[in-house]
RONU-507183 format. One record per atom (N, C-alpha, C): residue number from 1; chain; atom name; x, y, z. Coordinates in nm, 3 decimals. Layout:
# residues N
   k c  a      px      py      pz
 NUM A CA       X       Y       Z
...
# end
This chain:
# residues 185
   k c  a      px      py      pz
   1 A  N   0.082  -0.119   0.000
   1 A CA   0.000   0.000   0.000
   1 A  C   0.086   0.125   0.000
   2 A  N   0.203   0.129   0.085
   2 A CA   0.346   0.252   0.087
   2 A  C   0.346   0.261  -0.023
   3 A  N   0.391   0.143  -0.110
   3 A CA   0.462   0.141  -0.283
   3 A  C   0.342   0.210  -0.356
   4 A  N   0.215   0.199  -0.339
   4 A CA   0.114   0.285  -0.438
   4 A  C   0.092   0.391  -0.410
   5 A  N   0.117   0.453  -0.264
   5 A CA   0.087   0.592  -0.265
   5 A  C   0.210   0.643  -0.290
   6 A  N   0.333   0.635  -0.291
   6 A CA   0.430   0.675  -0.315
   6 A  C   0.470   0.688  -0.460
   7 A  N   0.390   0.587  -0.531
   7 A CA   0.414   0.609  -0.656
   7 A  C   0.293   0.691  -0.766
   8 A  N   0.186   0.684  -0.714
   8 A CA   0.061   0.777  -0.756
   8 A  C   0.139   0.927  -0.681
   9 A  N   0.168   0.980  -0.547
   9 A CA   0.225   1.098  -0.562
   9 A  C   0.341   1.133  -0.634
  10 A  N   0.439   1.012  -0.683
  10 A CA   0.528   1.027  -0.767
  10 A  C   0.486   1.090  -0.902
  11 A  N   0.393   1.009  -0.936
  11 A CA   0.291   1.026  -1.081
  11 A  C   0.283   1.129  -1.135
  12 A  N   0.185   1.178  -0.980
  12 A CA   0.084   1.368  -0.979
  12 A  C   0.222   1.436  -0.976
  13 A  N   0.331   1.422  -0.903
  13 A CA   0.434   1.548  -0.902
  13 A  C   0.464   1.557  -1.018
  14 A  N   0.500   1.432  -1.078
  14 A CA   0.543   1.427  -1.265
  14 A  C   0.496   1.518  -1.374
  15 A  N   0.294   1.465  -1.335
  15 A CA   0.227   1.539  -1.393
  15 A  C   0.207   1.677  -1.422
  16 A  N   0.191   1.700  -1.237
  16 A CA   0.182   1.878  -1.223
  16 A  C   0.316   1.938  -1.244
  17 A  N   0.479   1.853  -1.285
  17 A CA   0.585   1.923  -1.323
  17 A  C   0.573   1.976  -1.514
  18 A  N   0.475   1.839  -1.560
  18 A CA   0.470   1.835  -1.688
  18 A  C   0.360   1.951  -1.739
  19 A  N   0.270   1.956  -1.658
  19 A CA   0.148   2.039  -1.690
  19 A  C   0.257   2.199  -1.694
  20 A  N   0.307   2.223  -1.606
  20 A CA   0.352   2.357  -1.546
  20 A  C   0.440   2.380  -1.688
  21 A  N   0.567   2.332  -1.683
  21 A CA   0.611   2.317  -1.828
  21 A  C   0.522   2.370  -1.984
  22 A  N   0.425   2.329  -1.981
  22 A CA   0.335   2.337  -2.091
  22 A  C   0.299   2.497  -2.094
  23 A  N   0.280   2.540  -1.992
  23 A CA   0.208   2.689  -1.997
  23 A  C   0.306   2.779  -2.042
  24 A  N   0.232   2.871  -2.116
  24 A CA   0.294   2.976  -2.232
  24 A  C   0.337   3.055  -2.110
  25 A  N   0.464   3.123  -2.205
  25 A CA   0.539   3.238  -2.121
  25 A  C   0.463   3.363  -2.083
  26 A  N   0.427   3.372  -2.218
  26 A CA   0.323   3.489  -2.233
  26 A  C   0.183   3.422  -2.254
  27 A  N   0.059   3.416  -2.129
  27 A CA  -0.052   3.358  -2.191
  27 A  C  -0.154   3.508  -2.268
  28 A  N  -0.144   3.605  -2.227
  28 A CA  -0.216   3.716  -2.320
  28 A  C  -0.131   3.770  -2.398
  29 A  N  -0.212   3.776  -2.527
  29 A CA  -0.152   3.833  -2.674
  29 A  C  -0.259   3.909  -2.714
  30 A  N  -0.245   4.054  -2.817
  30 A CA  -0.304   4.089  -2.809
  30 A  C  -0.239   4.125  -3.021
  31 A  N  -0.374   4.124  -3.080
  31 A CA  -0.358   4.121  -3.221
  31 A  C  -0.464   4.224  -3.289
  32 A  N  -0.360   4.300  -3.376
  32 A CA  -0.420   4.412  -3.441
  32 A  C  -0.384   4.354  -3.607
  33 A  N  -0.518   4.395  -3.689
  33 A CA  -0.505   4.355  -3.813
  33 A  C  -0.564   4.448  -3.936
  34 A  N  -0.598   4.371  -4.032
  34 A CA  -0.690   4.499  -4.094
  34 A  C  -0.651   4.405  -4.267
  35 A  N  -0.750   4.446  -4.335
  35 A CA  -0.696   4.416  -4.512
  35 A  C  -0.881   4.416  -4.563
  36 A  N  -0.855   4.321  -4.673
  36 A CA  -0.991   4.354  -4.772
  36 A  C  -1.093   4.255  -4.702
  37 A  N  -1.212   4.284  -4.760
  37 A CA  -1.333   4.226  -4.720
  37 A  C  -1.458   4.187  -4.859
  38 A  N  -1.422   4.076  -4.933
  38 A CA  -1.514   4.021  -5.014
  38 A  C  -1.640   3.984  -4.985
  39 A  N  -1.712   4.065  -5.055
  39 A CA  -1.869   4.016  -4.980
  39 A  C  -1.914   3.902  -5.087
  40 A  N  -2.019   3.816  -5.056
  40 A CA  -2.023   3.656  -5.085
  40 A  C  -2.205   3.678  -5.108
  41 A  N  -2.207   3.549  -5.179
  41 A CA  -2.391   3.540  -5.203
  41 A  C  -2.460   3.620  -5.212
  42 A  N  -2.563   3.624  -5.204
  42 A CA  -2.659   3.739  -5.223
  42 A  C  -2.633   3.881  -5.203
  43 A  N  -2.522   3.889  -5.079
  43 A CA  -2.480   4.016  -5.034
  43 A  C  -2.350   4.091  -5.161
  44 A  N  -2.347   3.959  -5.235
  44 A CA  -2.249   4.071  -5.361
  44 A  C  -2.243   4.093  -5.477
  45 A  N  -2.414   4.094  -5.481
  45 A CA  -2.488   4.155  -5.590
  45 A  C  -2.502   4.324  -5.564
  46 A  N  -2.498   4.369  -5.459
  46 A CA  -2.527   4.526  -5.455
  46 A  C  -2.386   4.614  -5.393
  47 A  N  -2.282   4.498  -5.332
  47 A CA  -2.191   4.546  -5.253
  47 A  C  -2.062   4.537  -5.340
  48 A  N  -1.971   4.675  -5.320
  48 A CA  -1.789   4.619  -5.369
  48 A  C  -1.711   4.518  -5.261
  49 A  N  -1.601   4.531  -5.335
  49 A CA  -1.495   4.495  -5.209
  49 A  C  -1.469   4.614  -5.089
  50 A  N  -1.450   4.565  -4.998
  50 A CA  -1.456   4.674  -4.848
  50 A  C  -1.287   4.680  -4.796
  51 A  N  -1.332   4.695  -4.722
  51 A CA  -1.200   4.693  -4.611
  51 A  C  -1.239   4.640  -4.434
  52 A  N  -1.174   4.624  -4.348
  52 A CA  -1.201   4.590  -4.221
  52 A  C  -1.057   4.613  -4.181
  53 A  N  -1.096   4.609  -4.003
  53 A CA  -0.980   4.657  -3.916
  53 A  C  -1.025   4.560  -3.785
  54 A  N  -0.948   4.521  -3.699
  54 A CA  -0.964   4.399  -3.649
  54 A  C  -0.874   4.461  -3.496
  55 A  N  -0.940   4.420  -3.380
  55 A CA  -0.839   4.384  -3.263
  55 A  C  -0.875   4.308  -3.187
  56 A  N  -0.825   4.216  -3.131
  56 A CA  -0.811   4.085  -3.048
  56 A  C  -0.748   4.080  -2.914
  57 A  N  -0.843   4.043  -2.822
  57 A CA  -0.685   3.986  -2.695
  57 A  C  -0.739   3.825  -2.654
  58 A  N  -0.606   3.772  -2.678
  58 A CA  -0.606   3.595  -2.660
  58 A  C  -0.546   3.579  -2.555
  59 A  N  -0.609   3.497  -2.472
  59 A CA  -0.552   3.399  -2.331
  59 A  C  -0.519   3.299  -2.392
  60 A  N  -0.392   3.215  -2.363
  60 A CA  -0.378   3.085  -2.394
  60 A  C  -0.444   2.977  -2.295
  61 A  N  -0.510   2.926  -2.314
  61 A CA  -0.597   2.847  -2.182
  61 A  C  -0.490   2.694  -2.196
  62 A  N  -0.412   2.687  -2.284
  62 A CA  -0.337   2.500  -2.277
  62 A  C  -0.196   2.566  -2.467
  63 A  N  -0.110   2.457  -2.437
  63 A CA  -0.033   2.505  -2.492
  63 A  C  -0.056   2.537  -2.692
  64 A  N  -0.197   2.486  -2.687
  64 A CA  -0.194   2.498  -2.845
  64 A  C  -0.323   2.592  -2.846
  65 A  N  -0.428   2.570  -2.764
  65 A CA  -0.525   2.657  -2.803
  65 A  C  -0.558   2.780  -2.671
  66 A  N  -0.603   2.857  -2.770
  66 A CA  -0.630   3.008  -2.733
  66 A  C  -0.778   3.059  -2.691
  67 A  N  -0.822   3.118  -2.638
  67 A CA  -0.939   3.183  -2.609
  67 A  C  -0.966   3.332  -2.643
  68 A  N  -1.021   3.387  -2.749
  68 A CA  -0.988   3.541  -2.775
  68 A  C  -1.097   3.635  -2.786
  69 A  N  -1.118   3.757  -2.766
  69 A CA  -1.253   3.804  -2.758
  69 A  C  -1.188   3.938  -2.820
  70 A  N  -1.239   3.992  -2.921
  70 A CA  -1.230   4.128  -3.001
  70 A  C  -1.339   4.183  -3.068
  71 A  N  -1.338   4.292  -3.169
  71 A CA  -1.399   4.378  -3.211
  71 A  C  -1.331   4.357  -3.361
  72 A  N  -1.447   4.375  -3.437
  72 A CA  -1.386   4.435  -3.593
  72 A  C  -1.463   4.539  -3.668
  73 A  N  -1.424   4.622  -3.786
  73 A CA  -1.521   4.733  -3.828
  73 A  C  -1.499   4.660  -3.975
  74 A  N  -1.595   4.642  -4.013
  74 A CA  -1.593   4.631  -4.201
  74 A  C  -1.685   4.733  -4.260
  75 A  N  -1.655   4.771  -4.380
  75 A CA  -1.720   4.851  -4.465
  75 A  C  -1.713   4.858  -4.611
  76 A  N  -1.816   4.865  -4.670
  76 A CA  -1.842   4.815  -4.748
  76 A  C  -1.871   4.902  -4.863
  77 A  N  -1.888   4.989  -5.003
  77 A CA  -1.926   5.081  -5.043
  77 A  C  -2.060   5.010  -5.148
  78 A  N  -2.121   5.056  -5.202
  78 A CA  -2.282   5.025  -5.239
  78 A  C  -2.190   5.010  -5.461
  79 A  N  -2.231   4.914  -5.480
  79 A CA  -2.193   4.895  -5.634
  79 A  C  -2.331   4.938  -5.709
  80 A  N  -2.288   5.074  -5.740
  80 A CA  -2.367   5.143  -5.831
  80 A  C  -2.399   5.119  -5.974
  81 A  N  -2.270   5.092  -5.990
  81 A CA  -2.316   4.936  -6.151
  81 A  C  -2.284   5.105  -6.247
  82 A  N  -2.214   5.215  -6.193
  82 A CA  -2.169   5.319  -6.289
  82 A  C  -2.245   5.399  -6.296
  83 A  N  -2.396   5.418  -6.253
  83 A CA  -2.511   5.514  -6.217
  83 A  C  -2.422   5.637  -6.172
  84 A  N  -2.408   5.742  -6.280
  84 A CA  -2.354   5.851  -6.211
  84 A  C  -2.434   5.969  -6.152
  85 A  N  -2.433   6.042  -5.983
  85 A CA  -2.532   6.087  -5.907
  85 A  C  -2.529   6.018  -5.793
  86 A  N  -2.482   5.892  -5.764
  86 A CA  -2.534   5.835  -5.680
  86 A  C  -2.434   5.831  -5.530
  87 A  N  -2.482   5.894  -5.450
  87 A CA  -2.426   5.892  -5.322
  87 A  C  -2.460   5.834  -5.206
  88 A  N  -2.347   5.800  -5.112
  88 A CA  -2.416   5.749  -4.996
  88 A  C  -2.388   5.605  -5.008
  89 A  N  -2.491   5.512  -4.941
  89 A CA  -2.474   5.406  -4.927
  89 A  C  -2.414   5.279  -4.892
  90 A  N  -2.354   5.332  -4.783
  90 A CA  -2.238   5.264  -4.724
  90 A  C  -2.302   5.164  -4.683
  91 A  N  -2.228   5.005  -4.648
  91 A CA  -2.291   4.923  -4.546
  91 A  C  -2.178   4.881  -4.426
  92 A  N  -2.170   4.913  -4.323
  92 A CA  -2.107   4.880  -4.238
  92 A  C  -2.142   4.814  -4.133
  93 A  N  -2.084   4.757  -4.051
  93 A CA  -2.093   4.663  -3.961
  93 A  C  -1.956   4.670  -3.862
  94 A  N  -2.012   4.621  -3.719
  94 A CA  -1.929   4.605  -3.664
  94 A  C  -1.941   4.483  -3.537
  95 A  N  -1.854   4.439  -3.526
  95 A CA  -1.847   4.295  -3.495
  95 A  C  -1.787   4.223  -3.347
  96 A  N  -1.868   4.219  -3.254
  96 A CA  -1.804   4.171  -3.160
  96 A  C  -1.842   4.032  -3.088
  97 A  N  -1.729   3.981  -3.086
  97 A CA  -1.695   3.841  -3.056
  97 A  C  -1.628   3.781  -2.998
  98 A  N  -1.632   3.616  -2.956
  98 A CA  -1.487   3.575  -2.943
  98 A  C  -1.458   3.479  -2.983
  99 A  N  -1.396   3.421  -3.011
  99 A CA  -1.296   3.273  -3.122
  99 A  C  -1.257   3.163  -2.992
 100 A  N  -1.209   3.070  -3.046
 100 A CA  -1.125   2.977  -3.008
 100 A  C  -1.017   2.946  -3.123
 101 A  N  -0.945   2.979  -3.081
 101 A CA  -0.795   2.922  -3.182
 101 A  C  -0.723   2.792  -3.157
 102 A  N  -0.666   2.733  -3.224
 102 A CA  -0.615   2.607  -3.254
 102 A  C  -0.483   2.643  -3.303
 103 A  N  -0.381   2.637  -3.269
 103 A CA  -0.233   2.652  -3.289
 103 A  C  -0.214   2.502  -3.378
 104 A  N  -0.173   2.511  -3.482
 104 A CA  -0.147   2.334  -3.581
 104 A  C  -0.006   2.314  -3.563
 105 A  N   0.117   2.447  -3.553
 105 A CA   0.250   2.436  -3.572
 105 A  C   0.290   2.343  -3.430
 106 A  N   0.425   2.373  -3.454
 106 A CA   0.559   2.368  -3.343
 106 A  C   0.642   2.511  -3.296
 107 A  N   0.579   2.561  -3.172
 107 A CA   0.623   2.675  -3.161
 107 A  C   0.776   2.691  -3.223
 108 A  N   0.867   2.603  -3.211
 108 A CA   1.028   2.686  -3.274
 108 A  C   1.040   2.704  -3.406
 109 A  N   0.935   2.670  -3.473
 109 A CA   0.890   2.678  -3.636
 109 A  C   0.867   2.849  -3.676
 110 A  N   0.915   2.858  -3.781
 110 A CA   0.898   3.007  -3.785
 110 A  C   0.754   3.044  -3.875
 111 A  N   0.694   2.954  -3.951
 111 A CA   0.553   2.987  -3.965
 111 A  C   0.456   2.835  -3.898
 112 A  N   0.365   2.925  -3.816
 112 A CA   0.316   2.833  -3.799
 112 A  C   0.147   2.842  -3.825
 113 A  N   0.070   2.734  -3.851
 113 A CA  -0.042   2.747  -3.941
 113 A  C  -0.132   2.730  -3.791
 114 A  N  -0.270   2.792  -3.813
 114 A CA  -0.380   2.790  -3.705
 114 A  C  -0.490   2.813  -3.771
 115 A  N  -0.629   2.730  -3.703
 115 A CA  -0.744   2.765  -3.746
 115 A  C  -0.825   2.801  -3.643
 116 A  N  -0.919   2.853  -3.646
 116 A CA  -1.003   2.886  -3.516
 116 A  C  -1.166   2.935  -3.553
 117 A  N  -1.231   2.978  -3.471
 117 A CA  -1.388   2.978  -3.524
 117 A  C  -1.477   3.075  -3.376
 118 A  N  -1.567   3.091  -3.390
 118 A CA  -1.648   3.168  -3.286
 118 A  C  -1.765   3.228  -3.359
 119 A  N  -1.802   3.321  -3.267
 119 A CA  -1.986   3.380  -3.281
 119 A  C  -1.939   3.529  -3.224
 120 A  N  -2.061   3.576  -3.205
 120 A CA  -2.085   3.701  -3.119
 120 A  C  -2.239   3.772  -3.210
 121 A  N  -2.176   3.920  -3.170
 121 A CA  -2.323   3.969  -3.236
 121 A  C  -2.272   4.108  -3.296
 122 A  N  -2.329   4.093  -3.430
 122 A CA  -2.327   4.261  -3.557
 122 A  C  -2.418   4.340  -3.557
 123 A  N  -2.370   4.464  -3.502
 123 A CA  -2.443   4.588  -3.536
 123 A  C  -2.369   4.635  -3.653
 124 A  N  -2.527   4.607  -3.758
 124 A CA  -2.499   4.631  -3.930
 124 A  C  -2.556   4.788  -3.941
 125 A  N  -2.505   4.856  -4.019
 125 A CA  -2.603   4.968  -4.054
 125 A  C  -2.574   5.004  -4.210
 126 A  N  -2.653   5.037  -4.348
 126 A CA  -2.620   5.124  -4.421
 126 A  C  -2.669   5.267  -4.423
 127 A  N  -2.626   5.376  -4.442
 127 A CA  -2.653   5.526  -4.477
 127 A  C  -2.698   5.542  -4.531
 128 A  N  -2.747   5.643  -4.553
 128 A CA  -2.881   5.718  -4.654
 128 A  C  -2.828   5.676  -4.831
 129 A  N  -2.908   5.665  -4.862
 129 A CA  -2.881   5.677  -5.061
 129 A  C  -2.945   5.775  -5.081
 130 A  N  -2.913   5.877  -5.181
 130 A CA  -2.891   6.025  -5.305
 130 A  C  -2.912   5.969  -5.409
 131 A  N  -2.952   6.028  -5.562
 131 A CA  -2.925   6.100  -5.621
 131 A  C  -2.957   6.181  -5.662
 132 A  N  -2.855   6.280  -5.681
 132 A CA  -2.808   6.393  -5.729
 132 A  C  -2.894   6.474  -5.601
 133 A  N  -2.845   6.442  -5.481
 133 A CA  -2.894   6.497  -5.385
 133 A  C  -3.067   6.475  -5.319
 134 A  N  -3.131   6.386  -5.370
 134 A CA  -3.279   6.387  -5.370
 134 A  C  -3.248   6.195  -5.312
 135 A  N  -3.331   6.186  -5.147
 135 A CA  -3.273   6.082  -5.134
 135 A  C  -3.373   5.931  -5.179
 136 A  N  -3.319   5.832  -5.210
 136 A CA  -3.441   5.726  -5.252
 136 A  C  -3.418   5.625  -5.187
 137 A  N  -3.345   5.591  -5.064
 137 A CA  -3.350   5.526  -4.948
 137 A  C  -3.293   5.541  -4.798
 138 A  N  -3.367   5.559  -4.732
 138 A CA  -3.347   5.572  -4.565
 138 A  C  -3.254   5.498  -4.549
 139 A  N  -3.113   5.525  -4.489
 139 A CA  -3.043   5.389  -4.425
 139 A  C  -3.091   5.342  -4.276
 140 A  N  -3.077   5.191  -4.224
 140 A CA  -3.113   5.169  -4.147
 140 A  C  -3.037   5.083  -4.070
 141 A  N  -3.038   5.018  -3.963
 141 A CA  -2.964   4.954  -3.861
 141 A  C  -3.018   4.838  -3.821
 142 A  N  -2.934   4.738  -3.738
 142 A CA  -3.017   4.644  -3.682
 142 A  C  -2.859   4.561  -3.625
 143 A  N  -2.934   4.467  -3.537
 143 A CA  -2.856   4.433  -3.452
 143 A  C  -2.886   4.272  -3.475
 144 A  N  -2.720   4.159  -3.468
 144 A CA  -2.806   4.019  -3.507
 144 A  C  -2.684   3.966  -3.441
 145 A  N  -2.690   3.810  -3.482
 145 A CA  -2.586   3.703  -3.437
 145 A  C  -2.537   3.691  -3.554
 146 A  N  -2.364   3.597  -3.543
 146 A CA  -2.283   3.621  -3.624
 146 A  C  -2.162   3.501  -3.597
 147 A  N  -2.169   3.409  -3.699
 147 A CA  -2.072   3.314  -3.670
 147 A  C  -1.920   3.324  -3.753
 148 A  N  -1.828   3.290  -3.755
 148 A CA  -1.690   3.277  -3.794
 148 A  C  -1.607   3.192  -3.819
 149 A  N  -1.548   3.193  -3.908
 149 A CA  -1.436   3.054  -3.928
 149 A  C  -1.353   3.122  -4.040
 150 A  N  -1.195   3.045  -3.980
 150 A CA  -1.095   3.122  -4.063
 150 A  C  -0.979   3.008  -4.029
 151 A  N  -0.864   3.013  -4.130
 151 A CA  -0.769   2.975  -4.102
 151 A  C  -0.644   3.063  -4.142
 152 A  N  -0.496   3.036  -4.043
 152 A CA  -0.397   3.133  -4.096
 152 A  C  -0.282   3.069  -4.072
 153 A  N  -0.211   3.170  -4.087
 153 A CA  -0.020   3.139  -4.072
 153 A  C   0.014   3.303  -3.997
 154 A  N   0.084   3.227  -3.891
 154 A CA   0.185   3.340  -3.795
 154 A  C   0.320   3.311  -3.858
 155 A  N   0.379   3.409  -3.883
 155 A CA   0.506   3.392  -3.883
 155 A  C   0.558   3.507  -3.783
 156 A  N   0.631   3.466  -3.674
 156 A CA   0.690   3.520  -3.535
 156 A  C   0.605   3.557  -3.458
 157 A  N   0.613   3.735  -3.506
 157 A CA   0.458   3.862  -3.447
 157 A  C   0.407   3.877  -3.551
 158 A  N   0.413   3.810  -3.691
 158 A CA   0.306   3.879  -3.768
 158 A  C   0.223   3.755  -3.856
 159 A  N   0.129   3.778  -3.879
 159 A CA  -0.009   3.660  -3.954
 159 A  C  -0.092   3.714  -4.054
 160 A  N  -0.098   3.613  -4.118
 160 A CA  -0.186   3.628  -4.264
 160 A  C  -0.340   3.566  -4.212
 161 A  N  -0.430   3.573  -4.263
 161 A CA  -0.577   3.479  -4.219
 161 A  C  -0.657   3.463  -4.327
 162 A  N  -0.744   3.461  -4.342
 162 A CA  -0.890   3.434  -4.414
 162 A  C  -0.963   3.354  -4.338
 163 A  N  -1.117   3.450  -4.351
 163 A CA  -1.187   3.353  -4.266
 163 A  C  -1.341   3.404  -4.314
 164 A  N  -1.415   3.321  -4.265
 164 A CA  -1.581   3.336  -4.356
 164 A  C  -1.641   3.373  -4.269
 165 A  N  -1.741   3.479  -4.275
 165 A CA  -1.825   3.540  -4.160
 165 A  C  -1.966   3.527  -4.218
 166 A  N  -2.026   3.496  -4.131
 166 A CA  -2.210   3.504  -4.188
 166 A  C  -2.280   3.548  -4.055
 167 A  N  -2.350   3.670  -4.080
 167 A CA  -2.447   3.726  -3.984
 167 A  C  -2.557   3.710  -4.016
 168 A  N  -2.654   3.661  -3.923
 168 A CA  -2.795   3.632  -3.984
 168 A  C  -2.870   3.722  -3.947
 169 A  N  -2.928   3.822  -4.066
 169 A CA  -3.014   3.921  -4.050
 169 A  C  -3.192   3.841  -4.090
 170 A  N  -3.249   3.943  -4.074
 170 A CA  -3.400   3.929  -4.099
 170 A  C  -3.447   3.865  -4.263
 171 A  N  -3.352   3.938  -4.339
 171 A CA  -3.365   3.852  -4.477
 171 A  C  -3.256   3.733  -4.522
 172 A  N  -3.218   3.765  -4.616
 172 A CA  -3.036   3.700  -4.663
 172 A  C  -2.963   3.729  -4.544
 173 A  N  -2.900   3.644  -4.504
 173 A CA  -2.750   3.636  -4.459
 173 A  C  -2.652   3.725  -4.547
 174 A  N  -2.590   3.849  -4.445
 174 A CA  -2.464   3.894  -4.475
 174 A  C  -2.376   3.836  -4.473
 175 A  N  -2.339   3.772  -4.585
 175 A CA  -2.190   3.652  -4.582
 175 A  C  -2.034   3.734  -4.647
 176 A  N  -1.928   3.716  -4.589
 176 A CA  -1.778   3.802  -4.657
 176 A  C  -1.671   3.703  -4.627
 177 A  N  -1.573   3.755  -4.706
 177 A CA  -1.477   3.658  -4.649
 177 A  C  -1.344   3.764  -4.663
 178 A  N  -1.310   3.806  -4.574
 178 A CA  -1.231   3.897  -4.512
 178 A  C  -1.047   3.859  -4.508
 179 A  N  -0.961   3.918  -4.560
 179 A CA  -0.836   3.889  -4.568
 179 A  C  -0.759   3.956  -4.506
 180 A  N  -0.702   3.915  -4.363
 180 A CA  -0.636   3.976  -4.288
 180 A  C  -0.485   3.951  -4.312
 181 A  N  -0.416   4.092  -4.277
 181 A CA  -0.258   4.092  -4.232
 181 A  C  -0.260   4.181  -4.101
 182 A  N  -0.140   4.130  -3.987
 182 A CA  -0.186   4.159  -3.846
 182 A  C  -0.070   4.176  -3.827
 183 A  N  -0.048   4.215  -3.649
 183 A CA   0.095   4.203  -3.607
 183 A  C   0.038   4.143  -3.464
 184 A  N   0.103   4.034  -3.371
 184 A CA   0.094   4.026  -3.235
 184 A  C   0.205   4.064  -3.164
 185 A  N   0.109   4.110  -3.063
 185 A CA   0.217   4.187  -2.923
 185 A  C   0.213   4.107  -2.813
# end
């Protein structure tokens, strides 16, 4: 009975030496990004290509995956199809959420590949539409849920991504697929 408890606390010390080991130096990181924003399906029949801006802060909860909760702004300009007069019409959105990340590399690797995914909720709005100053639609707002999935490559402090966003509004789904370049701190 000595020999099994001595060797089960042998075990757990092993363990809790091995667990301790595992934990990141740095468990909060914090990631700023930004690049283009392709709008998808139904939503890019009336919309161009946009832009977005992105910030993140990640806890490492275990040595490969992350826990992260941020904000993003996308915007979008209204495809007038060359109608000259026509002003206004922005569609923007802004996005708050949080992910789970999946680290795929070997940290001493100098790029290493990750995928990750999450929800939260978009406050969408577009602006008034003109032309030639005389307006022919009210912009309006609304507030919804919003899921995510992306995959990327870090190389050191800095990462490439793509990832697919769909917010479910009252009609069509706002769907994009957004191309980030970032730096982590």
């Amino acid at each position: 009975m000595k020999k099994l408890v001595v060797t089960l606390l042998a075990l757990a010390a092993l363990l809790a030496t091995s667990a301790l080991a595992q934990v990141p130096d740095k468990p909060v990181n914090i990631y700023i990004g930004g690049g283009l924003s392709v709008p998808t399906g139904t939503f890019d029949d009336g919309w161009k290509v946009g832009f977005h801006g992105s910030g993140r802060v990640g806890y490492a909860v275990a040595p490969k995956v992350e826990i992260m909760g941020g904000i993003d702004y996308h915007s979008f300009p209204l495809d007038d199809k060359g109608t000259t007069g026509i002003e206004g019409g922005t569609f923007s959105a802004v996005l708050f959420g949080g992910d789970v990340k999946i680290n795929l590399g070997v940290p001493a690797m100098s790029a290493n590949p990750f995928l990750f995914g999450g929800l939260g909720i978009a406050s969408i709005s577009i602006s008034d539409i003109e032309i030639s100053g005389f307006p022919i639609l009210e912009g309006d707002s609304e507030t919804d849920l919003f899921i995510e999935a992306g995959a990327g490559v870090k190389f050191n402090r800095f990462f490439i991504q793509v990832k697919y966003v769909s917010v479910f509004t009252e009609g069509d789904d706002v769907t994009s697929i957004p191309f980030t370049v970032g730096v982590k701190f």
